[in-house]
N, C-alpha and C positions, 0 to 999 in steps of 0.2 A: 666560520662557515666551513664546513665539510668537503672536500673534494669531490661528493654526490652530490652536495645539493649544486654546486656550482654547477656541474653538467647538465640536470636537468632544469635548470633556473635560466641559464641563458637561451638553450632552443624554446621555452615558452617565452621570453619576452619577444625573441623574435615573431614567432609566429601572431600572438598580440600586435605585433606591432604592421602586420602585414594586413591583418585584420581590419585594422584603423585606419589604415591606407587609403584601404578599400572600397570601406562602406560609403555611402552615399550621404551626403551632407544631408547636416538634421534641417528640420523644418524650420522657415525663415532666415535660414541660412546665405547670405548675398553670391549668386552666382553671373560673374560677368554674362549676357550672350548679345548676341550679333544684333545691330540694331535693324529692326524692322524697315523693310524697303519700301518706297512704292514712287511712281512717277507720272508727275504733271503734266499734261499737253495743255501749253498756255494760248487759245486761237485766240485773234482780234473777235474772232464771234461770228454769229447770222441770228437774223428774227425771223427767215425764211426756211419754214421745215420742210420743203424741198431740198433745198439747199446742204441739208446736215449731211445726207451720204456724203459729202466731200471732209467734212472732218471726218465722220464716224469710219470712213474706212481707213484713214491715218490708224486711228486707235487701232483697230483691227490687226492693223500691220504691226503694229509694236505690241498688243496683246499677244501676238505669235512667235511675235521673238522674243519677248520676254513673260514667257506664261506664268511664273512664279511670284511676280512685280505687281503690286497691287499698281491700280492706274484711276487716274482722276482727272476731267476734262475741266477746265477755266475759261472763262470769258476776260479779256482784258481790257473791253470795252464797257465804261458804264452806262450809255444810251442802250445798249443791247440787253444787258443784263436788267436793265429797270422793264425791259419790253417782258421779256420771260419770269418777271416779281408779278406782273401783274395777272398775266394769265395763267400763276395759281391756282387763283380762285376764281376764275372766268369758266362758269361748271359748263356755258353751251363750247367755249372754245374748244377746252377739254375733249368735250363727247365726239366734236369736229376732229378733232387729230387724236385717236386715242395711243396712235403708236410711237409717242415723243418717248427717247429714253429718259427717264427718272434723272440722271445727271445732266440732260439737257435742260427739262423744265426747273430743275432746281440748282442750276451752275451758279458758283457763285466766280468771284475773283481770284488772280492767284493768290493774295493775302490772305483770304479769308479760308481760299482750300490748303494752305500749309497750313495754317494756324488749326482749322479743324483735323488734318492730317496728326500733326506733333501731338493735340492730344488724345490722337485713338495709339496714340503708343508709336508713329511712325517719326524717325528720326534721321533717316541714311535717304534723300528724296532727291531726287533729277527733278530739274523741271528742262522740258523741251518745248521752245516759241516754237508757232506755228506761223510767225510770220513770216514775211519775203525778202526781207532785209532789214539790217541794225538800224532802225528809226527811231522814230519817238516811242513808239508803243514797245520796244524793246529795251530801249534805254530806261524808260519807269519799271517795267519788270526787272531789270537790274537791279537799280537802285531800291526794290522792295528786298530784294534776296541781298544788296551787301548787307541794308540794313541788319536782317534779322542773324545774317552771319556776325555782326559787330557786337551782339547780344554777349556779353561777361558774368558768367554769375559765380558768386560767390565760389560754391561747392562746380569743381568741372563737372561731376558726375548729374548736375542739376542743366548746365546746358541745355535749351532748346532742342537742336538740333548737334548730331555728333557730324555730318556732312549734306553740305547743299552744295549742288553742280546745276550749272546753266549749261544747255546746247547753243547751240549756233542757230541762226534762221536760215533759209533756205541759199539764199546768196551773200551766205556768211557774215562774219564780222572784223571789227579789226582784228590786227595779231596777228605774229609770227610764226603761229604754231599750227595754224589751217590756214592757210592764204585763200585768200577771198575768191581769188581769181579761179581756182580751180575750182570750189566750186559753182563760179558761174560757168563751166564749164562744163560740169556736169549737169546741169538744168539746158544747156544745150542740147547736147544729148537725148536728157530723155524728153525735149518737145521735138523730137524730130521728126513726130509723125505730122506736127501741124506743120511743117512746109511741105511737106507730102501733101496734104490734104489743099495749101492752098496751090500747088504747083496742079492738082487735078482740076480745080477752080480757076487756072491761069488768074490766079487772083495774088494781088500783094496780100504780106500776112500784117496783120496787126493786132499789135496786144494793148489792152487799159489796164495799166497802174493804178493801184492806187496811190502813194509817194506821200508827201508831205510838205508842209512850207516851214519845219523847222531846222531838219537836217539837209543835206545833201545828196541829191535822188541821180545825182552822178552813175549811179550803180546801174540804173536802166540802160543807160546810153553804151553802158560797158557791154550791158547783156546782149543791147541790138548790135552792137559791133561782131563781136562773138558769132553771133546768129548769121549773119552776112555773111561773114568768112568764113565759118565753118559749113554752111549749107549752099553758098553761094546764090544767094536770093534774094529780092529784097524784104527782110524785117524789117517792121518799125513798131517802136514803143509811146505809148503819150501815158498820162501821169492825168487823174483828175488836177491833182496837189503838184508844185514845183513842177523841175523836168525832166522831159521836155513837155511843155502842155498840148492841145489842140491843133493850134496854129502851125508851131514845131513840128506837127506828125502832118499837117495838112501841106506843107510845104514840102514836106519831104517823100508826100504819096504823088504829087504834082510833077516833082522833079523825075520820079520814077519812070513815066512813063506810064504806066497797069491803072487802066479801068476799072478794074472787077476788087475787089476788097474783101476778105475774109478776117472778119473783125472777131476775137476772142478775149474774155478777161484775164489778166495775168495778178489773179487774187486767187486764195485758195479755197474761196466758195463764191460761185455767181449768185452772190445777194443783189443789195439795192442797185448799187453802183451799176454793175453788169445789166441789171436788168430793166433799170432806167435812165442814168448819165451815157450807156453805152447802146443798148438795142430798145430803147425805150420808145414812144410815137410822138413825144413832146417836142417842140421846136428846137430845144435846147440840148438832146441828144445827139451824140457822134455817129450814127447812123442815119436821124436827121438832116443833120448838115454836112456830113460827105454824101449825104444824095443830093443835096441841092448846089454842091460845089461839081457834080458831074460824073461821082461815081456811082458804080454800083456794087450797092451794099449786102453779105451776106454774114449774121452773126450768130455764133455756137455761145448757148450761156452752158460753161461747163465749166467747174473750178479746176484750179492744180488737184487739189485735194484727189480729185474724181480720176485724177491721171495716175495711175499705178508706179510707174518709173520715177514722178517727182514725189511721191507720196513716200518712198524709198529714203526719200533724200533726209527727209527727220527722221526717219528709224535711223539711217546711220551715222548722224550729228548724232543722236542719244546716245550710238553706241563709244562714241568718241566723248562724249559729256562724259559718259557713267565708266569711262580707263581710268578720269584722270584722278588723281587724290587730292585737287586741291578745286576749291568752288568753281571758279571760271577756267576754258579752255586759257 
């Protein structure tokens, strides 16, 4: 070879080679990208479409903070969810409520909305409970998400999912890494207008739980403490489910001193409960029977949900769900 050709032989390969660098990968070509996002609000639910503004403005809040975030609403109750199968096809109910969102009449489970998420192509998914604390209804949403995290396949690149993150409920959960207490502490906070409002009422404040009889509803008791101290008033909490129940809260409006009762639900939609275990006219209602025990009773059905400040509190458990790189906080 030539001392010419060598000079011009090397700057063309170069330039070839820069060439090929360059160009854009041929067609079918496998290129890595980012996996599509989108995120779950997992509520316990309502059959009550009054009711919905208390989730639907959750969504809102987190629609705004995350505008880019595809979003999908779940029922995690299946009494609820079977109410909203039916009036599908219920065409006068329909025509009666024409303004239910399309994800309300057709929510399904959170199983059933990853499962249909992962195969619209979504793999990178938050889910955020909507409930009040790590109960039963939280602990089975867990156990659906390790589940599907323990999924192995063959090919990694075949995976389910490449990240699933759980949020916290509103008065946390276990674990070292958000301490619970703070935030019941910040659910303090932002009901601080309702001791404002029953301090205008000279009224004691009380909230209905809903609770449960499987876990430990200790968490109330924590939050009425909190509430006490921090507003110097008397709160009290009662639980349909566990504690403290009825009794418990009737014992302890008695010892109070206050007549007057401003009774609210401490659920994140004034559905059933609210508006018949708690302000309802049947004998067996807590407005009921703290009238006939000597007070007087006045009740707000209005969810957390509806409350802007606690409604805050799941957007920022998401935003703490969606730091972390490993599923659960």
């Amino acid at each position: 070879m030539t001392l010419l050709t060598r000079r011009t032989l090397v700057p063309a390969l170069l330039i070839f080679f820069c060439l090929v660098t360059t160009l854009p990968a041929k067609a079918g070509h496998h290129v890595s990208e980012p996996a599509k996002k989108a995120i779950v609000l997992a509520a316990f639910g309502t059959s009550y479409p009054k009711t919905l503004e208390s989730i639907l403005n959750i969504r809102n809040k987190v629609a705004a903070e995350f505008p880019d975030i595809h979003i999908r609403l779940a029922f995690t109750s299946d009494i609820i969810r079977g109410i909203w199968q039916k009036r599908q096809s219920n065409e006068q109910w329909l025509k009666e409520n024409p303004s239910i969102p399309e994800d309300i009449l057709y929510v399904k489970s959170p199983l059933a909305t990853l499962g249909l998420l992962q195969d619209a192509g979504y793999k990178d998914i938050a889910v955020q409970p909507l409930h009040i604390f790590a109960g039963e209804e939280f602990a089975d949403l867990k156990a659906v998400m390790v589940g599907l995290r323990s999924i192995k396949t063959v090919k990694a690149k075949w995976q389910p999912f490449t990240s699933l993150r759980l949020g916290r409920p509103a008065l946390g959960m276990p674990g070292d890494k958000y301490p619970y207490m703070d935030d019941i502490r910040t659910a303090v906070d932002a009901l601080a207008h309702d001791v404002e409002d029953a301090k205008a009422n000279n009224a004691a404040l009380v909230y209905m739980g809903h609770g449960n009889d499987f876990y430990s509803t200790g968490i109330y008791a924590e939050f009425q403490r909190e509430m006490q101290a921090v507003h110097g008033y008397p709160v009290f909490v009662g639980c349909v489910e566990g504690f403290p129940n009825f009794n418990d809260l009737l014992a302890a409006l008695k010892a109070s001193g206050k007549k007057n009762v401003l009774m609210k639900p401490f659920m994140v939609v004034a559905g059933d409960h609210a508006s018949n275990d708690m302000a309802g006219d049947e004998d067996d209602s807590w407005k009921v029977m703290l009238t006939k025990a000597g007070f007087n009773v006045k009740t707000e059905l209005r969810g957390l949900g509806s409350v802007d400040a606690f409604a805050q509190m799941y957007v920022d458990h998401l935003k703490d769900a969606l730091s972390q790189t490993h599923m659960l906080p």
